[in-house]
matplotlib code that plots the C-alpha trace (Angstrom):
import matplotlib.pyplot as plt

x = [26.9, 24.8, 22.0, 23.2, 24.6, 21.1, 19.5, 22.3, 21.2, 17.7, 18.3, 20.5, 18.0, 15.2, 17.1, 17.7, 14.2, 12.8, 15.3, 14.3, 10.4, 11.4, 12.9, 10.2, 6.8, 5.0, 7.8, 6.2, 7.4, 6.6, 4.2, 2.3, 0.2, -3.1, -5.9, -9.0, -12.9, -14.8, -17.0, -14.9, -14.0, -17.1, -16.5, -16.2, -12.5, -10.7, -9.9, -6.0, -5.2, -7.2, -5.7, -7.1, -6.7, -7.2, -8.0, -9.4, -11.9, -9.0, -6.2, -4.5, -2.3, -5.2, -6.6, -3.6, -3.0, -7.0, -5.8, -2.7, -4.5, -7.7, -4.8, -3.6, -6.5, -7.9, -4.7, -4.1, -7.2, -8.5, -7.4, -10.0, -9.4, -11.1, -11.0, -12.0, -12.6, -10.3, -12.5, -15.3, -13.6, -11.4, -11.7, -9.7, -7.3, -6.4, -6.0, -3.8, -1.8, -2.3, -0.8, -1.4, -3.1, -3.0, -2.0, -2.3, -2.3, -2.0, -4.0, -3.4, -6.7, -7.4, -7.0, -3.7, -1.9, 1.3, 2.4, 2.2, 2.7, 2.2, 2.2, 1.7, 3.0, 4.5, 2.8, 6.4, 5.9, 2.2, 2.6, 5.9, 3.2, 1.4, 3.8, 4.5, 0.7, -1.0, 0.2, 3.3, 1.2, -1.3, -0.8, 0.6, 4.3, 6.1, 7.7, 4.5, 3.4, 6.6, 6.3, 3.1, 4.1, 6.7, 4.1, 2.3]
y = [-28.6, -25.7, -26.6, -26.7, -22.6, -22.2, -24.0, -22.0, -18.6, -19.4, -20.4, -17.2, -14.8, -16.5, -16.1, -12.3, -11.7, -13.3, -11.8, -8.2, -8.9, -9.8, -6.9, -4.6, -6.3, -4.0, -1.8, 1.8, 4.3, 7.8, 8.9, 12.0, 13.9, 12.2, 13.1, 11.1, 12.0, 10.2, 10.4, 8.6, 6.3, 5.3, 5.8, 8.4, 9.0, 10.1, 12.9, 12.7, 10.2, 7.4, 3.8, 2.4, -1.1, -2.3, -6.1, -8.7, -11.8, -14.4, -12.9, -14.3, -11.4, -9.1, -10.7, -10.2, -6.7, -6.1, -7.2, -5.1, -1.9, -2.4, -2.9, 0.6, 2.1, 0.9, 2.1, 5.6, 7.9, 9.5, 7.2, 5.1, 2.1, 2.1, -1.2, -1.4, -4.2, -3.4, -5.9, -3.4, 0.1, -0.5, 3.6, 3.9, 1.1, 2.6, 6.2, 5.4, 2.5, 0.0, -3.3, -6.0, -6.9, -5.6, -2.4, 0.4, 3.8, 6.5, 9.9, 12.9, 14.5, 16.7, 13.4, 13.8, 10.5, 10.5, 6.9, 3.6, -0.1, -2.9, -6.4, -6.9, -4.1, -4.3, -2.8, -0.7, 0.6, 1.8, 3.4, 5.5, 6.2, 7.8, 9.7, 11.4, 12.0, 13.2, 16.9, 18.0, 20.2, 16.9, 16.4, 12.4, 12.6, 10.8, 9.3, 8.8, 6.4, 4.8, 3.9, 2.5, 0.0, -1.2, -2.0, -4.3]
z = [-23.8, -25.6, -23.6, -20.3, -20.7, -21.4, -18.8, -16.3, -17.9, -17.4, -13.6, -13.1, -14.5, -12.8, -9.4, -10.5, -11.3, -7.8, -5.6, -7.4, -7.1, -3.1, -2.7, -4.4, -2.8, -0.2, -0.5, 0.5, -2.1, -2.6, -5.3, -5.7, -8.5, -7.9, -6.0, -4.6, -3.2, -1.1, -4.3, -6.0, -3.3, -3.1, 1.1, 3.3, 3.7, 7.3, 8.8, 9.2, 6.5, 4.1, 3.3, 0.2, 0.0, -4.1, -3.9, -5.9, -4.9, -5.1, -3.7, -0.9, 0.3, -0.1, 3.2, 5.3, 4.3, 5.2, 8.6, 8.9, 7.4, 9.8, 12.7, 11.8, 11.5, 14.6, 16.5, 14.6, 15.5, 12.3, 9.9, 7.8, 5.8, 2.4, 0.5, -3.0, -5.4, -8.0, -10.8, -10.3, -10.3, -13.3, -14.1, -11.2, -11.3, -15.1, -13.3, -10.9, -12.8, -10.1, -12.0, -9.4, -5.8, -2.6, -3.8, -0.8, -1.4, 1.4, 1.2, 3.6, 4.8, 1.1, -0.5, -2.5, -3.2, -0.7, -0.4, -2.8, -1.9, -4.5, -2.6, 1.0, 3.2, 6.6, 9.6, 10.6, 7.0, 6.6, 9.9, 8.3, 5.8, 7.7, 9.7, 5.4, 5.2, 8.7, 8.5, 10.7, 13.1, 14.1, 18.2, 17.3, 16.2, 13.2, 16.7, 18.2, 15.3, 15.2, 19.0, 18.3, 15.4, 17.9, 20.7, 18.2]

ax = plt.figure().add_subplot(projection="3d")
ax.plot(x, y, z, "-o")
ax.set_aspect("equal")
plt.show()
């Protein structure tokens, strides 16, 4: 009888831990106190606004998030994609505590960390991103960007 409890607790808090870890990936949260170059980027970074995309050789979501970010990029003028291999930059995957692949990390245009996403973001998401990091007085609205997510 013991060790059917356990085998119960273990399913529960299995169920608890994937249904937390759902919740969290690509999740776009505010974070701040960092900032980035293009020095240390290794890239030239945009205008408005920078996505840097950390990925790894094997990852599979890495790929689909290089496709959303270029998507965004492509549609919001100004805004450059930077994607860096986070095996070879380890100095900046300790700095800025990236724990797993696809992380994304949105910079406004002096290169101050605004936005974080660990997993796979969603387009809607990375454009709201944005919206936090191109500064208020840019001609293309918070409402602007959001019109455009819902055209893809």
């Amino acid at each position: 009888m013991t060790g059917l409890w356990i085998a119960l607790a273990t399913l529960a808090l299995g169920t608890v831990i994937g249904v937390v870890r759902l919740r969290r990936d690509g999740r776009v949260r505010t974070a701040a106190g960092d900032r980035l170059t293009a020095d240390m980027l290794g890239a030239a970074m945009g205008e408005r606004a920078t996505l840097v995309q950390f990925s790894t050789a094997f990852c599979q979501p890495c790929r689909a998030t290089r496709r959303v970010l270029a998507d965004v990029s492509a549609l919001v003028p100004g805004v450059t994609h930077v994607e860096i291999d986070a095996e070879s930059r380890l100095d900046l995957v300790r700095r800025l505590d990236i724990m797993r692949t696809p992380t994304v990390i949105v910079l406004d245009p002096s290169g101050n960390v605004v936005k974080k996403a660990s997993g796979q973001p969603r387009k809607a998401d990375v454009l709201a991103a944005l919206a936090a990091a191109i500064p208020s007085g840019e001609s293309q609205s918070s409402h602007e960007l959001s019109q455009n997510s819902d055209e893809m």
